[in-house]
C-alpha positions in Angstrom: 114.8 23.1 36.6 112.1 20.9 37.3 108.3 22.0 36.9 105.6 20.0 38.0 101.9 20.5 37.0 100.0 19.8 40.6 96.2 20.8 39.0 94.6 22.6 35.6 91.6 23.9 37.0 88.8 25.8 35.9 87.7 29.1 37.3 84.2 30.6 36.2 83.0 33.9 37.2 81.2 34.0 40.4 77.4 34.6 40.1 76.1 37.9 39.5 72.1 38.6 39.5 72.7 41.2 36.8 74.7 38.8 34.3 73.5 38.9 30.5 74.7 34.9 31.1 71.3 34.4 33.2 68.9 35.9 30.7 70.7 34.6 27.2 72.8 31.2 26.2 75.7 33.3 25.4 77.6 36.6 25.2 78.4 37.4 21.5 81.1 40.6 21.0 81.8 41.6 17.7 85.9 41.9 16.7 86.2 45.6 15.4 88.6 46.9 12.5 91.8 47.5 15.5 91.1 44.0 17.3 91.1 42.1 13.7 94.7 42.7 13.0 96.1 40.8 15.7 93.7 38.0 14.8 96.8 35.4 13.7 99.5 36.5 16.3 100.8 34.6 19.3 99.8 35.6 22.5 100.7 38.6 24.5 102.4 36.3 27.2 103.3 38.2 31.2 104.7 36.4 34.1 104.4 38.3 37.8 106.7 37.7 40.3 106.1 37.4 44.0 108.6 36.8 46.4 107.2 35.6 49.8 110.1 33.5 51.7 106.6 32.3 53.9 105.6 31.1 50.7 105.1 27.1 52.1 103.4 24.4 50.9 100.5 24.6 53.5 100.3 28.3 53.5 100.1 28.4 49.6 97.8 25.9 49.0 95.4 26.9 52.5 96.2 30.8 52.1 96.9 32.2 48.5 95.7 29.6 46.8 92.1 29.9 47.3 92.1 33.8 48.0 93.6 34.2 44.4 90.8 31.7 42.7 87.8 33.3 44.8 88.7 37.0 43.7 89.6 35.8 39.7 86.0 34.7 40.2 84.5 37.4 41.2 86.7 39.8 38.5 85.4 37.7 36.1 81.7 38.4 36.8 82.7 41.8 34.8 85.2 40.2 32.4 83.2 37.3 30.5 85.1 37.9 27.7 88.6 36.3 29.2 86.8 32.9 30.1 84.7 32.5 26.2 86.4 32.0 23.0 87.0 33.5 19.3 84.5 31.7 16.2 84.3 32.4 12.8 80.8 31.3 12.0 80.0 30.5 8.5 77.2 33.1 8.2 78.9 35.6 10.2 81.3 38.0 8.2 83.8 38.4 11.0 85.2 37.2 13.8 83.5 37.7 17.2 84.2 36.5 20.9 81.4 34.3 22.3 81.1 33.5 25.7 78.8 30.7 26.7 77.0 29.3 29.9 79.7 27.6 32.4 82.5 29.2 30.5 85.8 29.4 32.8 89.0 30.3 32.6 91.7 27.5 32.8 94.1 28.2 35.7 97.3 26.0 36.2 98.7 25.1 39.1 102.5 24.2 39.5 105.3 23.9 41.1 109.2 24.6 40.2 112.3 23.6 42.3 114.3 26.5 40.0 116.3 29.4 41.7 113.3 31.9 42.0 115.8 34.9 42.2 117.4 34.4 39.0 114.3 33.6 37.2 113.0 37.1 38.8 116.5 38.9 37.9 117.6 41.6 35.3 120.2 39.5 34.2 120.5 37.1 31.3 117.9 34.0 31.9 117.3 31.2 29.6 114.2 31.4 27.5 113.1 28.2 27.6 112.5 28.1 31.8 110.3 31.1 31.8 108.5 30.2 29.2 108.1 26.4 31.6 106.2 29.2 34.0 103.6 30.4 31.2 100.0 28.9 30.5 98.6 27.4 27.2 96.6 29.0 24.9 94.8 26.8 23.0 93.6 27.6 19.2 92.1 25.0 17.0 90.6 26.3 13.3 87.9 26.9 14.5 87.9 28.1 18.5 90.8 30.2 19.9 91.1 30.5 23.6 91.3 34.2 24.8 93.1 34.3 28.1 94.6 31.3 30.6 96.6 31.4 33.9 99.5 29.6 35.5 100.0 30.2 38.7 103.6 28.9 39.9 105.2 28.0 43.7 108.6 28.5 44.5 108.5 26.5 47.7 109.8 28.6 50.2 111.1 31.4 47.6 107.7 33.0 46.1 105.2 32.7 43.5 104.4 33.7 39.6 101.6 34.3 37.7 101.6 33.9 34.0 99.0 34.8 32.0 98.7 34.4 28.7 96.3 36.6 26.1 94.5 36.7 22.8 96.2 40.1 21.3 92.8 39.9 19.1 90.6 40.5 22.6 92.3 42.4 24.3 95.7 45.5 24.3 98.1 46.0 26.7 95.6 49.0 28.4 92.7 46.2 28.9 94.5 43.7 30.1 96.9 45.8 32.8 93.2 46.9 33.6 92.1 43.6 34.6 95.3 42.5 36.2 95.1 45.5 39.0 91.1 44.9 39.2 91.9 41.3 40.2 95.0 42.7 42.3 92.4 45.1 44.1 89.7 42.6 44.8 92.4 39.9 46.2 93.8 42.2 48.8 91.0 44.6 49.8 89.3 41.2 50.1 85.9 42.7 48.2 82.9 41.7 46.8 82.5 43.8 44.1 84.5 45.4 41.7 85.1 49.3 41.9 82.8 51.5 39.2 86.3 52.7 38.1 87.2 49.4 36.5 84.0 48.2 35.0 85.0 47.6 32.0 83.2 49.1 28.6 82.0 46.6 26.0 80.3 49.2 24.1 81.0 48.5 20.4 78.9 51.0 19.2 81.3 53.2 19.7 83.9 52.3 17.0 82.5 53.6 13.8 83.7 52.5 10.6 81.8 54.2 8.0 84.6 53.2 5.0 83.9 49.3 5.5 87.3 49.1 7.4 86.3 45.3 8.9 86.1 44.2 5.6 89.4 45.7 4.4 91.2 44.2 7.6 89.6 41.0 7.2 91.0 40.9 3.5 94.4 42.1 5.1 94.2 39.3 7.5 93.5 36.4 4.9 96.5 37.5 2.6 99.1 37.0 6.2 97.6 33.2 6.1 99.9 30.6 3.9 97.5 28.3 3.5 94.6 29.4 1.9 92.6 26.2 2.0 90.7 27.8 5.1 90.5 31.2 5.2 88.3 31.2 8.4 91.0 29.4 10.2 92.1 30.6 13.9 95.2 29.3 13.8 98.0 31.5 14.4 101.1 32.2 12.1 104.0 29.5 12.3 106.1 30.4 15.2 109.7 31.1 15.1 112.4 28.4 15.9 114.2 29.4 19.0 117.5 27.3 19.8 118.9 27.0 23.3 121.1 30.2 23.0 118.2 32.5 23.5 117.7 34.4 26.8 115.6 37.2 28.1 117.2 40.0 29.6 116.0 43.5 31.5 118.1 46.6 30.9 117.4 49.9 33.2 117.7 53.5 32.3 117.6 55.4 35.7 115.3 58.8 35.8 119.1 60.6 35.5 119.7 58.6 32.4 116.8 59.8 31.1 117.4 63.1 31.5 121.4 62.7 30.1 120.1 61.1 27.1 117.6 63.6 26.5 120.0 66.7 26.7 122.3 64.9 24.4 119.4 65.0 21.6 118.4 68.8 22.6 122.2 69.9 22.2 121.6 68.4 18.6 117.9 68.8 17.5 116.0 71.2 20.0 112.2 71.2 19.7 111.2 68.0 19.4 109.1 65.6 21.4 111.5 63.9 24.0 108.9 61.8 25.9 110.5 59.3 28.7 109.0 56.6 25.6 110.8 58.4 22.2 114.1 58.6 24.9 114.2 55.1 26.2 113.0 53.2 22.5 115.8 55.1 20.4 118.4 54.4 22.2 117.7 50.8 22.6 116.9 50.1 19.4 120.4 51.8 18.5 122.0 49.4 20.9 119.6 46.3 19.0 121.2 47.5 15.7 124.6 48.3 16.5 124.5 44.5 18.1 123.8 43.3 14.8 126.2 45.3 12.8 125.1 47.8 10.6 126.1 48.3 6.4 123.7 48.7 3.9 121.0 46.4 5.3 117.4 47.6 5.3 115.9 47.7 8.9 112.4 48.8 10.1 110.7 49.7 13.3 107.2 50.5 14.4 105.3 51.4 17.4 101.7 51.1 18.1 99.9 54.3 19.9 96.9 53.8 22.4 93.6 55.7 20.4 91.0 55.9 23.0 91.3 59.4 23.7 92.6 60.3 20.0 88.9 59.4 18.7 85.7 61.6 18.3 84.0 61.3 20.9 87.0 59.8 23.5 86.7 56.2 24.3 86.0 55.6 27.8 89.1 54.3 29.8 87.8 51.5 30.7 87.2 50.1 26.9 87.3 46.9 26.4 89.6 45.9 23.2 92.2 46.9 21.2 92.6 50.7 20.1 96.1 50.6 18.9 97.4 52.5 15.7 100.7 51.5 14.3 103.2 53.8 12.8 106.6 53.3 11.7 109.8 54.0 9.7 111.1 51.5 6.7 113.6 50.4 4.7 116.2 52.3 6.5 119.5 51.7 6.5 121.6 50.0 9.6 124.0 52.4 8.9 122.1 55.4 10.2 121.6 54.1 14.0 125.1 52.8 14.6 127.4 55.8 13.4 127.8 58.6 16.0 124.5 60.2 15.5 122.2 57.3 15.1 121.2 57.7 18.6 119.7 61.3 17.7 118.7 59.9 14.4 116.5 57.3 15.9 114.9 59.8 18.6 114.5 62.6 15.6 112.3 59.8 13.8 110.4 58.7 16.9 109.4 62.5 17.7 107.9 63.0 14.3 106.3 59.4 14.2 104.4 60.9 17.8 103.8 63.9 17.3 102.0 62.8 13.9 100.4 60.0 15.5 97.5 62.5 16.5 97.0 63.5 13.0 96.2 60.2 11.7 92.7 59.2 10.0 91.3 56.0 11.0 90.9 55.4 7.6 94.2 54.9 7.1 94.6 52.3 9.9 94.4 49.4 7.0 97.0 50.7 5.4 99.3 51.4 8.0 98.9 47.8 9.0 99.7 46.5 5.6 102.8 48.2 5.7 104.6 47.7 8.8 103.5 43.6 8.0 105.1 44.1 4.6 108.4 45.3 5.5 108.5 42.9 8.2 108.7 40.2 5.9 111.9 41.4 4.4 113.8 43.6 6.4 116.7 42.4 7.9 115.6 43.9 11.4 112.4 44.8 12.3 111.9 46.8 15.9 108.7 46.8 17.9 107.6 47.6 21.3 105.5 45.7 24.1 104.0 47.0 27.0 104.4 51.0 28.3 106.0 52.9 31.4 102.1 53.7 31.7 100.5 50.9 32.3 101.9 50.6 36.0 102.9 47.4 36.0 104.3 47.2 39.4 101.5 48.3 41.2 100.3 44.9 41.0 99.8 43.9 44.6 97.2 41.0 45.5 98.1 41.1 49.5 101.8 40.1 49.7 103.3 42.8 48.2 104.3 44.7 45.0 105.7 42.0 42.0 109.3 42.1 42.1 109.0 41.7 38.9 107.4 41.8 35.4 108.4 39.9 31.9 106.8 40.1 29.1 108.1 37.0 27.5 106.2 37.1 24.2 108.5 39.5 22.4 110.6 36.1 21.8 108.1 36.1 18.9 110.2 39.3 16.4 112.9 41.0 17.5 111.0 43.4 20.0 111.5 45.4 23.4 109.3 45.5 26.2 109.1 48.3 28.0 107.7 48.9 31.9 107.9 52.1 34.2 111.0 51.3 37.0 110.0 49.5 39.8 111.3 51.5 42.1 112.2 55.0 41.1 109.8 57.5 39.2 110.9 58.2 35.8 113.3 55.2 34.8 112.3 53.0 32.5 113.0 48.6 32.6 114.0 47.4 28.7 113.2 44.0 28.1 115.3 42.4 25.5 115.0 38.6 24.2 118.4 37.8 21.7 120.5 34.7 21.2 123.8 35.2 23.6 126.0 36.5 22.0 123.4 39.0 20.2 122.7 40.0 24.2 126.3 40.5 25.4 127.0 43.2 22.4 123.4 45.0 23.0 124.1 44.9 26.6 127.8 46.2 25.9 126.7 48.9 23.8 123.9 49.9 26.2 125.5 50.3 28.9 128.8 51.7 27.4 127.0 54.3 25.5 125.6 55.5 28.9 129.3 55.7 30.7 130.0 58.1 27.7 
């Protein structure tokens, strides 16, 4: 595979009369107490894919080309935030995002002679060329870059759009917001953006009345190995990755869904089977039984979206992070790969939901604090990206629906994404990034477990 980098341009949000830009030097927004905890992470990383066999040279570059930078600027009039940057300032006690005058957002342009229906598969696919499709996010110690685009050709195949994210600015909610605002503008061709996704910078309304920035901020600094800056913006050492990694998508079907879910009620009526609790027990069954199970401790968490769990609701359109984590520790592997782990798992997830309402945001530090902990040791710790909510694959700038979406990033922990079927209601697409032979036993399992 061959990439080359044609242009890195730089896209700033079209002019607006009403812009706080035009009556100030700069945009300052505050981090809150559930932004500050992805402050050190690597970036929530998406690629989009398009396929458009009319997808030439002259009709990218004369046609989708310019009608996908025009509408990113005029999205961006409402979204300053994507094109500033994160400072610590010395007299400042936290974080905040600061957008300045002439701000953009860096958009690369490229072009790859790779097989663009493989790359866009379910099947197996080499790490190391998706991530070739992917933008840079630049963080120094002191500035971190909060969102950058790459916008790939596949001569004559289709296109891609990788975007890449501060987890610190922005959740999986905000940004699927902003994708299908851009989307909307691009194909409708409009000038302004639709009152339903104007987005909400009100931080006002995140009250934290036990000093809760202050705790996080402590929580952050004690994540940081070296300590000689503890303002730095520099994320957390990356994991090595070798060759033998690949990225794979496996799909329950609605009927799959449903199977699984009557083999947990024959076991355990009256609990919460959501399509989610369904589809994340039984892979992370598959994830375990792929890495043998024994005596070893494994963890794994989820994160719930709080907008509409707070008093008052958040509005929908928030801009931010409102994500509580909850999880189960220090289990053993043994529990998920003997007949009943399956149920197991699922029995756990239900409680873990149905609690998730229950919670005090004053415990949101320490929640944080210990899912991080047990990450550190446990042998396998679970997570999951993205949500069949979010409506991924309605994603269509004017050539179509993607026909398909990777989240890439959950190469960084041992992760699943998850994403609503692309074409069937109730399935669910499992995105799974393990070294080879890792992925032929989860696949195995996974798709075995559903045969019985």
């Amino acid at each position: 595979m061959t990439l080359h980098i044609i242009e890195t341009t730089r896209v700033t949000p079209a002019a607006d009369s009403d812009s706080v830009l035009n009556s100030a030097n700069s945009l300052t927004i505050p981090l809150t107490f559930f932004d500050l905890p992805w402050l050190l992470f690597h970036p929530v990383k998406r690629i989009f894919f398009y396929k458009l066999t009319e997808s030439t040279r002259e009709h990218f570059n004369s046609i989708i080309l310019p009608k996908l930078k025009h509408s990113l600027s005029l999205v961006l009039r409402h979204y300053l935030p994507l094109t500033g940057h994160i400072t610590w300032e010395l007299n400042k006690p936290k974080p905040s995002i600061v957008v300045s005058q002439n701000d953009a957002v860096l958009v690369t342009i490229a072009e790859s002679d790779a097989d663009f229906s493989h790359l866009s598969g379910y099947g197996k696919r080499p790490l190391s060329a998706l991530h070739a499709l992917l933008p840079k996010l630049p963080v120094t110690d002191d500035s971190a870059t909060t969102f950058s685009i790459q916008i790939t050709l596949f001569p004559s195949q289709g296109f891609s759009i990788g975007v890449a994210a501060h987890h610190a600015v922005l959740d999986g909610k905000t940004s699927s917001t902003f994708i299908k605002a851009w989307a909307q503008i691009c194909k409708q061709e409009l000038e302004n953006m639709p009152e339903n996704l104007i987005p909400s910078y009100d931080r006002s309304l995140i009250k934290d009345p036990t000093g809760l920035d202050e705790k996080m901020i402590e929580m952050v600094r004690s994540l940081k190995k070296d300590k000689t800056n503890m303002r730095s913006l520099t994320t957390l050492p990356a994991g090595k990755l070798g060759d033998d990694v690949v990225l794979a998508t496996l799909v329950l079907s609605h009927d799959d869904v449903e199977r699984l879910r009557e083999r947990v009620t024959n076991v355990s009526p009256s609990l919460h089977l959501s399509t989610f609790v369904i589809a994340y027990a039984y892979a992370w069954t598959c994830l375990v039984k792929a890495r043998g199970g024994g005596e070893r401790s494994v963890s794994f968490l989820f994160v719930g979206d709080f907008r509409n769990r707070l008093d008052p609701p958040l509005p929908e359109t928030y801009f931010g992070n409102i994500l509580f984590p909850v999880g189960c520790y220090n289990r053993k592997a043994e529990e998920f790969v003997e007949e009943k782990g399956f149920v197991t798992a699922a029995e756990i997830l239900s409680d873990l939901v149905k609690g998730l309402s229950s919670r005090k945001i004053e415990t949101i530090v320490d929640c944080f604090v210990e899912g991080f902990g047990f990450e550190s040791w446990s042998t396998q710790f679970g997570g999951v990206a993205g949500s069949t909510r979010l409506g991924v694959y309605k994603v269509d700038f004017g050539w179509g629906r993607p026909v398909k979406v990777d989240i890439v990033s959950i190469d960084q922990g041992e992760g699943i994404s998850m994403a609503e079927r692309r074409d069937e209601s109730g399935g669910v697409e499992i995105g799974m990034c393990l070294k080879k032979t890792e992925m032929d036993l989860a696949v195995s399992f996974f798709n075995n477990g559903l045969q019985n």
